[in-house]
Each structure stands twice: as C-alpha cells, then as structure tokens.
C-alpha positions as CSV (number, residue, x, y, z in Angstrom):
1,X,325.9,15.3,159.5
2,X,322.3,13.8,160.2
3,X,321.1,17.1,160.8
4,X,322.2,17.9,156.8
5,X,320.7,14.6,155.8
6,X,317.8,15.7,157.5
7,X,317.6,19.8,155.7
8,X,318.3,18.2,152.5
9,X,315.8,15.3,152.6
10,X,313.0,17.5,154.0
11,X,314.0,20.0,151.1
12,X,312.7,17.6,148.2
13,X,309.7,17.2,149.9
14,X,308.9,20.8,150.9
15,X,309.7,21.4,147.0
16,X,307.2,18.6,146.1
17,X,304.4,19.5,148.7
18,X,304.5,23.1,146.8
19,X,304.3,21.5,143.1
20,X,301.1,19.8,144.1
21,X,299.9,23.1,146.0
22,X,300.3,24.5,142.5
23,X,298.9,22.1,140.7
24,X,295.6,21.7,143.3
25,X,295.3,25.5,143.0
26,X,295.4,25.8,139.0
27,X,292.9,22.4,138.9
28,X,290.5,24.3,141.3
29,X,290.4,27.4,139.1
30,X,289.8,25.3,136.2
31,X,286.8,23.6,137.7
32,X,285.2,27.1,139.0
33,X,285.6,28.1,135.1
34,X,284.1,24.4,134.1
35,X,281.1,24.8,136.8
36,X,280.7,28.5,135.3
37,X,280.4,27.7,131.7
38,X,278.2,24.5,132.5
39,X,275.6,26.7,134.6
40,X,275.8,29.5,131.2
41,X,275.0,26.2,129.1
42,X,272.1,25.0,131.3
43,X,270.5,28.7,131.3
44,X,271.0,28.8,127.9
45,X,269.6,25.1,127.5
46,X,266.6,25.9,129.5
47,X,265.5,28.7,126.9
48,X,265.8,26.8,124.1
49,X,263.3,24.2,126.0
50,X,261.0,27.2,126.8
51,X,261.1,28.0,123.4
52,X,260.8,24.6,122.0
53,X,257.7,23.9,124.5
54,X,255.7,27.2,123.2
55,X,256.2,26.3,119.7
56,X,255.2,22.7,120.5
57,X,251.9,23.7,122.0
58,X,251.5,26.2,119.7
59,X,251.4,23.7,116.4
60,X,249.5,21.5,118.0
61,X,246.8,24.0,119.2
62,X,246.7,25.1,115.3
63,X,246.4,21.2,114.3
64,X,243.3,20.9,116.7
65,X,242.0,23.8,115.7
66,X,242.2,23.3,111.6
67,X,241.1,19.8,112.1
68,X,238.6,20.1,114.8
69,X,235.3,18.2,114.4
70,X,233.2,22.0,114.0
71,X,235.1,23.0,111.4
72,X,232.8,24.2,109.0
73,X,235.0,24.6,105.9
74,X,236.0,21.2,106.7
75,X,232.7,19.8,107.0
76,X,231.9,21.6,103.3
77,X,235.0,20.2,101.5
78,X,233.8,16.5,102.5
79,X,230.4,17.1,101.2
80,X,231.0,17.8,98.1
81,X,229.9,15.2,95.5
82,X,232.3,13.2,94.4
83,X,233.0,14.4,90.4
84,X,233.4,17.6,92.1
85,X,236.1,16.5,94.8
86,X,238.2,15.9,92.3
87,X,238.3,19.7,91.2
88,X,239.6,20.3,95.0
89,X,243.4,21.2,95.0
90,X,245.3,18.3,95.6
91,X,246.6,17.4,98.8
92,X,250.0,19.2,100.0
93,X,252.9,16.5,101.9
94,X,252.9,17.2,105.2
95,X,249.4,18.5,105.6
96,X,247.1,17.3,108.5
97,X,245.1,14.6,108.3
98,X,241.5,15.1,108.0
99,X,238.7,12.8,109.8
100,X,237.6,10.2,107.8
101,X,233.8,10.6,107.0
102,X,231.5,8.5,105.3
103,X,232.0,8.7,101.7
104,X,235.5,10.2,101.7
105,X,238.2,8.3,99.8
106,X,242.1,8.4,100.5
107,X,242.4,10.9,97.9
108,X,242.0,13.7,100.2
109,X,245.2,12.6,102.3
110,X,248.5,13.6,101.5
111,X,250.3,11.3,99.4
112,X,252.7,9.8,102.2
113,X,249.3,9.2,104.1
114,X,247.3,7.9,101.0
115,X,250.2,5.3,100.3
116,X,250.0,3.4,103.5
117,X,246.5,3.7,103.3
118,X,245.9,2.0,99.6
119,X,249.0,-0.4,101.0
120,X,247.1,-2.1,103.4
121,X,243.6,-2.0,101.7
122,X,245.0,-3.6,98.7
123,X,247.8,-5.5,99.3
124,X,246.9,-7.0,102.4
125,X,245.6,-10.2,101.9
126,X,242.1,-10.9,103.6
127,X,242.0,-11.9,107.5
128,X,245.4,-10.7,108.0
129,X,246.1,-9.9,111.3
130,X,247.8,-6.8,109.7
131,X,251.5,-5.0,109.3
132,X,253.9,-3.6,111.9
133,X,255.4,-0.3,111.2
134,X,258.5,-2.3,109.9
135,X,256.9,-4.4,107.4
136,X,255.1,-1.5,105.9
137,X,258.3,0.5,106.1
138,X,259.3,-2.3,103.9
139,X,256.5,-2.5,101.3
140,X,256.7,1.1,100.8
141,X,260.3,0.9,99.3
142,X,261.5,2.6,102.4
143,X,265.2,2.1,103.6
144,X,265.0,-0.3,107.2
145,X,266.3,2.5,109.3
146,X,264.8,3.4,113.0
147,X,264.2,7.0,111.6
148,X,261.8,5.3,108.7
149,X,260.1,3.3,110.7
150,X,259.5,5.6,112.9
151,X,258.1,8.2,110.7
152,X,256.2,5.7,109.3
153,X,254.9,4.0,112.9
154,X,253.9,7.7,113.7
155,X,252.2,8.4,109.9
156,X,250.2,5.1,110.9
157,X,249.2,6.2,114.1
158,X,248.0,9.0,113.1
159,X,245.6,7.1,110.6
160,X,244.0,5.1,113.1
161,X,243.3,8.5,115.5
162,X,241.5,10.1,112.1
163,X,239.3,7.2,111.7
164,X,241.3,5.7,108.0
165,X,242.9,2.3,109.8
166,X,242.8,0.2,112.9
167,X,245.3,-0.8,115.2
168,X,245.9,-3.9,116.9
169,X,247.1,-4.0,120.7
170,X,250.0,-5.8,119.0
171,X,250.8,-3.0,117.2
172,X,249.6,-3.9,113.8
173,X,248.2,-1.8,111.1
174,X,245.0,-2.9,109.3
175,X,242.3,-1.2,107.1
176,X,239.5,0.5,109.3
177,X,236.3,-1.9,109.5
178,X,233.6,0.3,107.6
179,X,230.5,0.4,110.0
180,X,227.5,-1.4,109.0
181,X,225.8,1.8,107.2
182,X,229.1,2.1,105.2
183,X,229.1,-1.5,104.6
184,X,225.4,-1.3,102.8
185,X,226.3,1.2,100.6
C-alpha cells in the first residue's frame, strides 16, 4: 500500500518535471531565434550608421568647401556694389550661410537666417544682455516646442560662427559688435 502511494505520488511529479522540460526547451529555442534576429538587426543597424556617417561627412565637406574663405565666386558676389546686389537671386531657405564681410547686409541670408538676424538688431533694446534660443523662438512666432528651439538655437549658432551675431557664455544671442573700421563708416 505505501509502495502505491509512493508510484502514484512520484507519478505527478515525474509528469510535472517533463512539462517544465518542455517548456525550458521551447523557451530556449525561442531565445536562439530572439538572439538571431537581434544580431541580423545590429548588422543591419550598423550599415545604416555607415551610411549615415559617409553622407554626414560628405555634406559637411561640401558646406566647407562652398563656403570656404578662398572661395572666389564668393568673394565676387560680396563685392558687388550695393544697387547691384540687389539684382543677385534671392536667397534660397536652407542655403549655407555665407561669412559676414564688411559691407554685407542680412539680405544675402536666407530668410529663416535674416529673421533672427533683423530680430535682434532691431528689436533688442540697447545694452541687453541678449536672447536665449527660447525667447527668440518666441518672438519669431514659433510654437515653444524642443524641436523649435532647437532649430532655432542651432540657426543662431550658426550666425555667431559666420561672423552676423555674438554669443554670450550664457548662451545668449546678441547683434555682432561691428569692429572699429565698420563702426567709422
């Protein structure tokens, strides 16, 4: 009698032990397929970065290269009197920023660019200490979103590396200083 109890009680338990064989085994298959797909993914993935990386460089090597400081065509566009600058195509959105040279007027930006610019030398009232990229998000009628401000931030940093505004180590935007020969004229 003990000896059934026993065959029937280690029965169950046999019976389990082999449900959770079969369930280990169909887990394990599922995480060989998981760990296959997710190494396909990261191959895939690090294509897309090679990719992305060349095509990176690549712009940026043509935006140094169109804007570059030897650029002769460049140079000749900026030296045009001024009546006659005006006969120059207008400005395209999204085109590089030129280097600001004596003389040259925010015309020759873009008109994203030339808006921030004419924003803070006209509205800005004198010895401000200047806008963060939120406030002029805001004056420019833009919606308060991170995405704005950023585009904006990065429009405005762009400014101050071409020469058209000044940065603060605060992180506000100002007018650019004209030198003293600018100044006189």
């Amino acid at each position: 009698m003990i000896s059934s109890f026993l065959d029937d009680a280690v029965c169950p338990v046999a019976s389990v032990m082999g449900l959770l064989e079969v369930r280990e085994a169909a887990a394990r298959v599922r995480v060989e397929e998981l760990q296959a797909e997710a190494e396909r993914v990261l191959a895939e993935l690090a294509a897309a970065e090679g990719v992305l990386e060349r095509r990176m460089i690549a712009k940026a090597e043509l935006a140094e290269a169109l804007a570059g400081p030897g650029d002769a065509a460049d140079e000749a566009a900026l030296e045009v009197p001024e009546p006659a600058a005006e006969a120059v195509k207008a400005p395209v959105a999204g085109a590089i920023v030129p280097r600001r040279r004596e003389g040259a007027t925010a015309g020759v930006l873009a008109p994203d660019y030339r808006r921030i610019v004419e924003l803070l030398e006209v509205e800005l009232p004198e010895g401000s200490e200047g806008l963060m990229a939120k406030e002029l998000t805001d004056r420019l009628g833009l919606e308060l979103v991170p995405a704005k401000i950023e585009g904006v931030r990065s429009k405005a940093k762009r400014l101050v590396e071409r020469g058209w505004l000044a940065a603060s180590p605060s992180g506000r935007f100002t007018p650019r200083v004209p030198s003293a020969p600018e100044a006189a004229s």
